[in-house]
C-alpha positions in Angstrom: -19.9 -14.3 -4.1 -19.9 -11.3 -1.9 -18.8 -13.1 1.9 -20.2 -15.5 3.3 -20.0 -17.0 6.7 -18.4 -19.9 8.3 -18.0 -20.4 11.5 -18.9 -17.3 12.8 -16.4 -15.3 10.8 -17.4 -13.0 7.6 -15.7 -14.1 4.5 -14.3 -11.7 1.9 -15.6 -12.1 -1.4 -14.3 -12.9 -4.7 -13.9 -9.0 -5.5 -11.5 -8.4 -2.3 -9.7 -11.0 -3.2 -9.2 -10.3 -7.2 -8.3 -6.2 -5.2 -5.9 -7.7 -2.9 -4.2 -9.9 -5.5 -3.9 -7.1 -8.1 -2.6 -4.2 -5.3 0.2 -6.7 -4.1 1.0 -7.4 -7.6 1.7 -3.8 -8.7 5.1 -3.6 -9.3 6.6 -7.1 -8.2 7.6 -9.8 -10.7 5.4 -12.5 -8.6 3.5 -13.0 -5.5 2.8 -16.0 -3.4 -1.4 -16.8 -2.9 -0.8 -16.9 1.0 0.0 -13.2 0.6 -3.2 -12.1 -0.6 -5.5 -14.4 1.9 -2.8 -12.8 4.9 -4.1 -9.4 3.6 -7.6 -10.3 3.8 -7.8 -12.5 7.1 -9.1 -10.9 9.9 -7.6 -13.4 12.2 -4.7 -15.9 11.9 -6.7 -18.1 10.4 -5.4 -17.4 6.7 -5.1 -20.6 5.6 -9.0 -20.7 4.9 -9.1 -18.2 2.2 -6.4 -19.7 0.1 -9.3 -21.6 -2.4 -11.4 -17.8 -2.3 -7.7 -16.7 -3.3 -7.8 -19.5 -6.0 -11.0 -19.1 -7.7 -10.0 -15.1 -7.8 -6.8 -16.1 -9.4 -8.4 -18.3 -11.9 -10.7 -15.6 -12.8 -8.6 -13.0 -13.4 -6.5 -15.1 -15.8 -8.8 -15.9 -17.7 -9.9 -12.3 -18.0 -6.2 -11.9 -19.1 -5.3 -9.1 -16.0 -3.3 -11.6 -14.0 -0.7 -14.6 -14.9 -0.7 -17.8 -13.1 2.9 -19.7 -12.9 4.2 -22.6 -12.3 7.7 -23.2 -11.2 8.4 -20.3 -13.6 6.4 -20.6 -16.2 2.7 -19.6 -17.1 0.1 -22.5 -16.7 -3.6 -22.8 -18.1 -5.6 -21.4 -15.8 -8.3 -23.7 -16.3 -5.8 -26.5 -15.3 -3.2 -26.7 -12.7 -2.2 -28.1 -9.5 0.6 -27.9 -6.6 2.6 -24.8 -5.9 2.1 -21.7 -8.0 2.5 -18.0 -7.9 1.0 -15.3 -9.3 1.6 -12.1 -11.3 0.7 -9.5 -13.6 0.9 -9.8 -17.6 4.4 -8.6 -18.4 6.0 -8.9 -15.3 8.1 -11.8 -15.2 10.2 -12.6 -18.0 12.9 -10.6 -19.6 14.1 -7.5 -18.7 13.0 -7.4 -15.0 16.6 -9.0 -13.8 18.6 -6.6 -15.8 17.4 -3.5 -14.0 19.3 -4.7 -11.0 22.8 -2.7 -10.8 25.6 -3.3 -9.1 26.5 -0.7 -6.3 29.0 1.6 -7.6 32.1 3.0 -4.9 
């Protein structure tokens, strides 16, 4: 799917989405799917790429570059619903909270 249009307005397609989600990604445990469709609206009308968002999610973890969660834990791609976010293999789990330190005076 390359854009299509709806209601006037050009769609991004699948590959601007699977971009956007992987860029905001990069070094981040997780990122919400309203982030990536924010980064691709052209208007503030964002809400209408959240399923492009979607599908790009889904196929990206099923290519194994991106991890979908589910109140914290990774889901089958081919089968969730409600609230999730999104990250990259490796990024959410152990280790990432122990590289926070403590200001030292």
């Amino acid at each position: 799917m390359n854009g299509a249009e709806s209601n006037g307005a050009e769609f991004p397609g699948e590959d601007a989405a699977e971009a956007a989600i992987l860029r905001l990604s990069e070094g981040r445990r997780s990122i919400d799917p309203s982030e990536p469709a924010r980064a691709l609206a052209t208007d503030a009308d964002w809400q209408r790429l959240l399923p492009l968002v979607r599908r790009a999610a889904i196929r990206l973890a099923l290519a194994g570059r991106l991890v979908i969660y589910r109140k914290g834990k990774p889901v089958d791609p081919a089968d969730f619903r409600g609230v999730y976010r999104l990250g990259l293999p490796g990024a959410q789990g152990a280790g990432n909270s122990a590289e926070v330190r403590p200001v030292q005076e």
